[in-house]
C-alpha positions in Angstrom: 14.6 -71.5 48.3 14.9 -73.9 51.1 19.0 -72.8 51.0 17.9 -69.3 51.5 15.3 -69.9 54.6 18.5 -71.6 55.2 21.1 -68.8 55.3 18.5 -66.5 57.0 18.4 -69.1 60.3 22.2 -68.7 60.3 22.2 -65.0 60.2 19.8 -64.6 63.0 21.3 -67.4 64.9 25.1 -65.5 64.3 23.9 -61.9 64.9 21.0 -62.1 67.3 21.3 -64.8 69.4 23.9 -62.6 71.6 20.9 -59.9 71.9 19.2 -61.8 74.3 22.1 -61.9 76.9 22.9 -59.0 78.9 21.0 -56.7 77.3 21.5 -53.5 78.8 21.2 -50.0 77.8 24.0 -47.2 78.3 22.0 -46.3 81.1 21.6 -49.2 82.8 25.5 -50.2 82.3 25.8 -46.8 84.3 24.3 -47.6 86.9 25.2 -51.4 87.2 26.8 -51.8 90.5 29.2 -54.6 91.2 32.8 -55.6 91.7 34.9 -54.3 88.3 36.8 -57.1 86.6 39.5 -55.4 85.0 40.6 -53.9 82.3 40.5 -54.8 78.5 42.3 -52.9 76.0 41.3 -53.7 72.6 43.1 -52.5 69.3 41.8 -52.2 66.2 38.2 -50.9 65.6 37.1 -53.4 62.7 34.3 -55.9 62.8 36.3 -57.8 65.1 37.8 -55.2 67.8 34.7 -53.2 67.6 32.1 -56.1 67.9 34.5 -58.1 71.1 34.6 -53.4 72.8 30.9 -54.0 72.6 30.0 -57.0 73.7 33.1 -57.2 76.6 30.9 -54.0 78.0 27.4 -55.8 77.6 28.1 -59.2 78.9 30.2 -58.1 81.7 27.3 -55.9 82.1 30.0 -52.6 82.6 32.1 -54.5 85.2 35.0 -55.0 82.3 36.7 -51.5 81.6 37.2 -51.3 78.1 39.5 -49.4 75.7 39.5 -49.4 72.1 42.4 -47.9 70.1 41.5 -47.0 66.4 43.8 -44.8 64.5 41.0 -44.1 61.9 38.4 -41.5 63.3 34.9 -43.8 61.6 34.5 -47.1 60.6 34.3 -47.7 56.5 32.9 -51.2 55.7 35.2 -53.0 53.2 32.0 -55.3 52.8 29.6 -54.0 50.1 32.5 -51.9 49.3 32.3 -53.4 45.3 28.9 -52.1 45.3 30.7 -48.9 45.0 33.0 -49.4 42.2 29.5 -51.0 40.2 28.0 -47.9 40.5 25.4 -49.8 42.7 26.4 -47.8 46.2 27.1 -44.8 47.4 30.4 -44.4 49.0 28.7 -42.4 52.1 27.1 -45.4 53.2 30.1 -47.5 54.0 31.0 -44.7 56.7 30.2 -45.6 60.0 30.4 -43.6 63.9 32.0 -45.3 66.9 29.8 -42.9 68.7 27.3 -45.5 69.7 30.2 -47.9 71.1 30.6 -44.8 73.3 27.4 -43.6 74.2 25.4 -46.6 74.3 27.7 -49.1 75.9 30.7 -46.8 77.5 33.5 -47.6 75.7 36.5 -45.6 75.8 37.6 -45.2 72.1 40.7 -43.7 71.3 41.6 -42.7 67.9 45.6 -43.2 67.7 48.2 -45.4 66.5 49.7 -48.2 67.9 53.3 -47.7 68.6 54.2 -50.3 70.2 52.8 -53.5 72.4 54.6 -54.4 75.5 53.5 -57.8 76.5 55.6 -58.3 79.5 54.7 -55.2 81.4 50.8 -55.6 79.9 50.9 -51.9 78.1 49.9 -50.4 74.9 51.5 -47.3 73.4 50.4 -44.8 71.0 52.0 -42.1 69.2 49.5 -39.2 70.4 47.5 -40.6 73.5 49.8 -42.2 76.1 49.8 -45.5 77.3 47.3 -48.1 78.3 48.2 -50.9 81.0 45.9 -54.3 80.4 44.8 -56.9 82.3 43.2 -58.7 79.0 44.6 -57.1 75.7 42.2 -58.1 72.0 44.4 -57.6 69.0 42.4 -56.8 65.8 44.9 -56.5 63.2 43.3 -56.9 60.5 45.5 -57.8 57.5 48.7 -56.2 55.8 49.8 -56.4 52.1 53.4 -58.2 51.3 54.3 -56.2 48.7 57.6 -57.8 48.8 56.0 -60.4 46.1 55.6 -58.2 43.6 58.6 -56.4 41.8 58.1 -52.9 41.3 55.1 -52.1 43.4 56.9 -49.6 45.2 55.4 -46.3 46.9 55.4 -44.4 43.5 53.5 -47.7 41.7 50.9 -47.5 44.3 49.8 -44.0 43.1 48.1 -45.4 40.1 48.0 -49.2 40.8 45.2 -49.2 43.4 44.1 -52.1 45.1 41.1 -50.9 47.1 40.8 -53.9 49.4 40.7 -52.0 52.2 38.3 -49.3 51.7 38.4 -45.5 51.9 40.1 -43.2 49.3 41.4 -46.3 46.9 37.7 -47.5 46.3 36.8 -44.2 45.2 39.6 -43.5 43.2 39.6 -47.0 41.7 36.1 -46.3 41.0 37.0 -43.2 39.0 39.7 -45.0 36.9 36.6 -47.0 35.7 34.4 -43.9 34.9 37.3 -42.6 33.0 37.9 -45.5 30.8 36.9 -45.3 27.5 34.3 -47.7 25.7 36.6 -50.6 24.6 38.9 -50.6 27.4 40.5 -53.6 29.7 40.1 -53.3 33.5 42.6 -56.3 34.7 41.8 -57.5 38.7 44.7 -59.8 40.0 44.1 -62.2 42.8 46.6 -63.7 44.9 47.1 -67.0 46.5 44.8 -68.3 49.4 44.6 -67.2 52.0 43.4 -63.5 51.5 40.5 -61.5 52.9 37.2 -62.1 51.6 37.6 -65.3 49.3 34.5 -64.8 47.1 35.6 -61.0 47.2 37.7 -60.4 44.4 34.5 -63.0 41.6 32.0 -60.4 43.1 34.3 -57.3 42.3 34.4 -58.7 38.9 30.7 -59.2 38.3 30.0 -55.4 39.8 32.6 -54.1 37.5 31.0 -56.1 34.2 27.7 -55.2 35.4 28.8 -51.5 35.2 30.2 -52.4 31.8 27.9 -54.1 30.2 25.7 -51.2 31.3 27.7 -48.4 30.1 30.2 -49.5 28.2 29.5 -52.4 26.2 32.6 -52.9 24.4 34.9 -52.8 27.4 36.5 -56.3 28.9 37.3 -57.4 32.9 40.0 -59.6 32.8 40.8 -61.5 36.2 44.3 -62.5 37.0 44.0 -65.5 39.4 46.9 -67.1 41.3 44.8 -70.2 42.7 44.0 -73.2 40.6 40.2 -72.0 40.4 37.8 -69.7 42.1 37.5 -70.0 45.6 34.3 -69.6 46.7 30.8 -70.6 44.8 32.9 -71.1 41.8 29.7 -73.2 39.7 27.6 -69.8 40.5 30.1 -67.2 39.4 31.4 -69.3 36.5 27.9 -69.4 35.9 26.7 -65.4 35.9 29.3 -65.1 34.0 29.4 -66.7 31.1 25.3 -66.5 31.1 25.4 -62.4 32.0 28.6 -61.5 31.1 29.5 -63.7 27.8 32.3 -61.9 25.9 33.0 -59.8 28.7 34.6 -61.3 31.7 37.8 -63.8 30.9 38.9 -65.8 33.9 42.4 -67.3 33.9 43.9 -69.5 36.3 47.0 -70.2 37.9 48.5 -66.6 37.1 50.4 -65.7 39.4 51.8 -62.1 39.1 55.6 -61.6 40.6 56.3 -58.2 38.6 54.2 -54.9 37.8 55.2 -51.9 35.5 53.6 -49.0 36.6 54.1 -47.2 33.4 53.3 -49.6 31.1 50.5 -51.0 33.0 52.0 -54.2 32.6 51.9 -57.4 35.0 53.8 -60.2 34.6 53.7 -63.7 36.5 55.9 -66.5 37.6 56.0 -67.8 34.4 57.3 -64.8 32.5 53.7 -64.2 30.7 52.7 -60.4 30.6 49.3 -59.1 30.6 48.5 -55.2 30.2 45.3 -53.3 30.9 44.0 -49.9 30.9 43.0 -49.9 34.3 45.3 -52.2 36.8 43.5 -53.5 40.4 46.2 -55.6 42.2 45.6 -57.4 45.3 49.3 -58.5 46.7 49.4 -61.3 48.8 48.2 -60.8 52.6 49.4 -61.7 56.2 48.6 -60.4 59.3 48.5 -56.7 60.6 51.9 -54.8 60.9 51.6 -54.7 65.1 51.1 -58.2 65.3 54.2 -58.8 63.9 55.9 -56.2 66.1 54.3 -57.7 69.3 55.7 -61.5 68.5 52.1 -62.9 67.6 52.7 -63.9 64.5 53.7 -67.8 64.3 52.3 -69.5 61.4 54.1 -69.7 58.3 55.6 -66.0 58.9 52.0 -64.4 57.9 49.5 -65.1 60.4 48.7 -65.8 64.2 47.3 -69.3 65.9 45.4 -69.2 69.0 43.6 -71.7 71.4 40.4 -71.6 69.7 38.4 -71.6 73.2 39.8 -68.6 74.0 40.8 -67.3 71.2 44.3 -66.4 73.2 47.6 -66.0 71.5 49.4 -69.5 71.8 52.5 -67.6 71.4 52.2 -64.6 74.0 49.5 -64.9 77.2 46.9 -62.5 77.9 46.5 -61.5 74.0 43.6 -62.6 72.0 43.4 -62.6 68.8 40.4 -62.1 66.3 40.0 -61.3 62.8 42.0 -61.6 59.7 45.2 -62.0 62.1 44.1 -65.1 62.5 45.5 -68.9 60.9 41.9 -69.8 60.1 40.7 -72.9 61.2 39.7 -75.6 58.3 36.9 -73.9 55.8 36.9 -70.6 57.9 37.0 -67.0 55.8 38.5 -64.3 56.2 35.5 -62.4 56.5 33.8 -59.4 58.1 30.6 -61.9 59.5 33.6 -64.0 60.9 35.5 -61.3 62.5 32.2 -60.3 64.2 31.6 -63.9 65.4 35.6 -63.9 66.8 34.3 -60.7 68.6 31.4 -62.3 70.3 33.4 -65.5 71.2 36.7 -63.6 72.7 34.3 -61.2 74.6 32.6 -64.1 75.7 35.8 -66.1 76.8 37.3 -63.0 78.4 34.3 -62.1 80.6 34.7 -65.6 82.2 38.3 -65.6 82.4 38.3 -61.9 84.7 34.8 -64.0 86.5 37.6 -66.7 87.5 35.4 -68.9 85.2 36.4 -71.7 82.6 35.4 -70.7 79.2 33.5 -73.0 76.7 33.7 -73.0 73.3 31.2 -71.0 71.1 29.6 -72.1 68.0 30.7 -70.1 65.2 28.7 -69.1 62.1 29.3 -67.4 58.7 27.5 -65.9 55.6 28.7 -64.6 52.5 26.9 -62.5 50.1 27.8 -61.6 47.0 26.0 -59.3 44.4 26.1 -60.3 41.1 24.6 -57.1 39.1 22.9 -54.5 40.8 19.7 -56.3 42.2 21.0 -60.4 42.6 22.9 -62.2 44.9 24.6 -65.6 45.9 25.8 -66.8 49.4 27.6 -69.1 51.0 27.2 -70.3 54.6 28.5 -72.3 57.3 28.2 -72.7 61.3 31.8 -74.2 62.7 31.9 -76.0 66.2 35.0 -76.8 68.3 36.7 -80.2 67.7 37.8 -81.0 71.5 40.5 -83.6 69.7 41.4 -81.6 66.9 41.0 -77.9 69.1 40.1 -76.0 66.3 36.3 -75.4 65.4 35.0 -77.5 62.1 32.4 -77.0 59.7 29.0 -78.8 61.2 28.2 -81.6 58.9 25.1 -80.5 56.5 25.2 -77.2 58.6 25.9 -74.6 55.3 24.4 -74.4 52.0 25.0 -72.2 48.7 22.5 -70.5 46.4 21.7 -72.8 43.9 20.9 -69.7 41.4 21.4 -65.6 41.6 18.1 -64.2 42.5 16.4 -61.0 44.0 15.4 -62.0 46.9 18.9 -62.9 48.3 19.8 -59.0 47.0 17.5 -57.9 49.5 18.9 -59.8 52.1 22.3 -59.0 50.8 21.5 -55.5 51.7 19.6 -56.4 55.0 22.6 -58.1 56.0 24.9 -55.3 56.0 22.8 -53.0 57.8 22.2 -55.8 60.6 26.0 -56.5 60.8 26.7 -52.7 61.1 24.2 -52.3 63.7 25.5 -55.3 65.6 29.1 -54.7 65.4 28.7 -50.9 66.2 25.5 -50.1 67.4 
């Protein structure tokens, strides 16, 4: 219990403690009156671009001109998104307005694609609204999928070989391949190496989907495909559900690494040459950063992600771009997560709004929690609070600062579910 008390200071202290700065309506932004400080072009409407739009406008109480460039026209979470394919959500409340970044806090948002970045001349360009100069630009990438690993997931494979880790119209339709599978059935999840987004994602998705099965269809199996050595995330606690909740119905296997899918045959095969078929195929390729930061020259780790100065959270490979979100190279221990990308939001509008000041930043603490439902009423979490290392400059997990669940249990299902609607709020309201 203590653990949970626990995780509850770190969510207030991670989404509230900016409430009590700058706290100005829409209204009042209006009618704030002061020298501007420029302008802030952000792309990508996530938890990351959508939470820095917002606070950028709050904190610089309306002297920072802000635009935020979305191709999508509403936000749909990706967290709680498994809930879906459990039977444990409705889709309709993933699906979020960015009205309220409007209204409320004066944000221009602009629903268009990214064309092109031109970091020299400090302008954005979009294939249906014109082009944006900068003085600050926030790149929110989010994460794109390699396919390139994986022989044979082509355009036409995709069409039945879903993998629903961004969600939208795959989570739906993956959750309709599990409706129509008979009793008896094998649904097959595939993992691929760390890093990826959401490391306890893909052991939640498999405990929603057993849930659903053991439910419904009794007979049915969820087999999950793992590239890594072991879980990734509260591995005792999954390992645990599942072999107390769902005995004879979840199999885990490690180090399977798939290199090779047959879209016809359902088939998967890995590195090794083993093959593993299923009725239903969920394949997660492996990840790296979003298409545009490629294209603009941020990306500089490895040949997947991006590295900033962790004070600022600036591009140490172009100036005046920041970086949050999936994009980045995490620092030691740090998900890829939606509570993380919110905290990158706060911390780059933070930096930003001293940088335009003629300020010196400081760094920001950063903290994390993530939730995972095991059925359709218990959860587990994880949590953490990360501080910067001035000798190492990146931020490190606070000694005896996180904790994990030491058992599934109701309670942390209802803050599961608080959670999201506080994040939502926070990030977009």
């Amino acid at each position: 219990m203590e653990q949970i008390k626990f995780s509850r200071r770190t969510l207030i202290k991670a989404l509230g403690a900016a409430a009590s700065v700058g706290a100005l309506s829409g209204n009042a932004l209006a009618a704030v009156k002061g020298k501007p400080l420029g302008r802030v072009v952000v792309v990508g409407g996530g938890f990351g671009g959508a939470t820095a739009a917002k606070y950028l406008r709050k904190w610089s109480e309306g002297r920072i001109e802000v635009v935020l460039i979305e191709r999508n026209q509403e936000f749909i979470s990706c967290p709680t998104s498994n809930e879906v394919l459990g039977g444990n959500r409705d889709f309709k409340t993933l699906r979020h307005s960015y009205d309220a970044l409007k209204k409320t806090w004066g944000v221009k948002v602009v629903h268009a694609s990214v064309t092109a970045i031109d970091t020299d001349k400090r302008q954005v360009k979009t294939d249906k609204a014109g082009e944006f100069a900068y003085d600050r630009l926030v790149v929110a990438p989010g994460f794109d999928f390699d396919y390139s690993q994986i022989a044979g997931y082509d355009d036409k494979a995709r069409e039945t070989i879903l993998h629903a880790w961004k969600a939208g119209p795959q989570t739906l339709a993956l959750r309709k391949q599990l409706e129509d599978l008979p009793d008896g059935g094998t649904y097959a999840l595939t993992i691929p190496k760390a890093p990826y987004r959401c490391p306890p994602g893909p052991y939640e998705r498999a405990c929603q989907i057993a849930y659903y099965f053991k439910t419904h269809k009794p007979n049915s199996k969820v087999v999950l495909l793992d590239a890594n050595d072991k879980v990734q995330s509260k591995e005792k606690l999954f390992r645990s559900v599942w072999e107390n909740d769902y005995k004879g119905i979840v199999e885990y296997r490690p180090n399977w690494n798939v290199v090779a899918v047959d879209a016809a045959s359902k088939t998967v095969t890995s590195e090794l040459g083993d093959k593993f078929t299923a009725d239903v195929l969920n394949v997660l390729p492996p990840q790296r950063a979003g298409d545009i930061a490629r294209e603009a020259g941020l990306v500089n780790v490895n040949n997947r992600w991006c590295d900033v100065d962790w004070v600022t959270l600036e591009s140490t490979a172009v100036k005046n771009v920041h970086i949050v979100g999936d994009a980045l190279q995490a620092a030691p221990l740090m998900p890829k997560s939606g509570h993380m990308a919110n905290q990158h939001g706060k911390a780059v509008a933070a930096a930003i709004v001293e940088l335009l000041s003629g300020r010196t930043p400081t760094p920001t603490l950063l903290a994390n929690t993530c939730y995972s439902l095991v059925d359709n009423r218990r959860a587990i979490h994880v949590d953490s609070v990360h501080r910067y290392d001035p000798e190492k400059k990146v931020p490190l997990v606070v000694q005896g600062s996180g904790g994990v669940s030491t058992e599934p249990s109701v309670s942390e299902g209802l803050y599961t579910r608080a959670w999201a609607e506080t994040i939502w709020k926070d990030t977009l309201g």
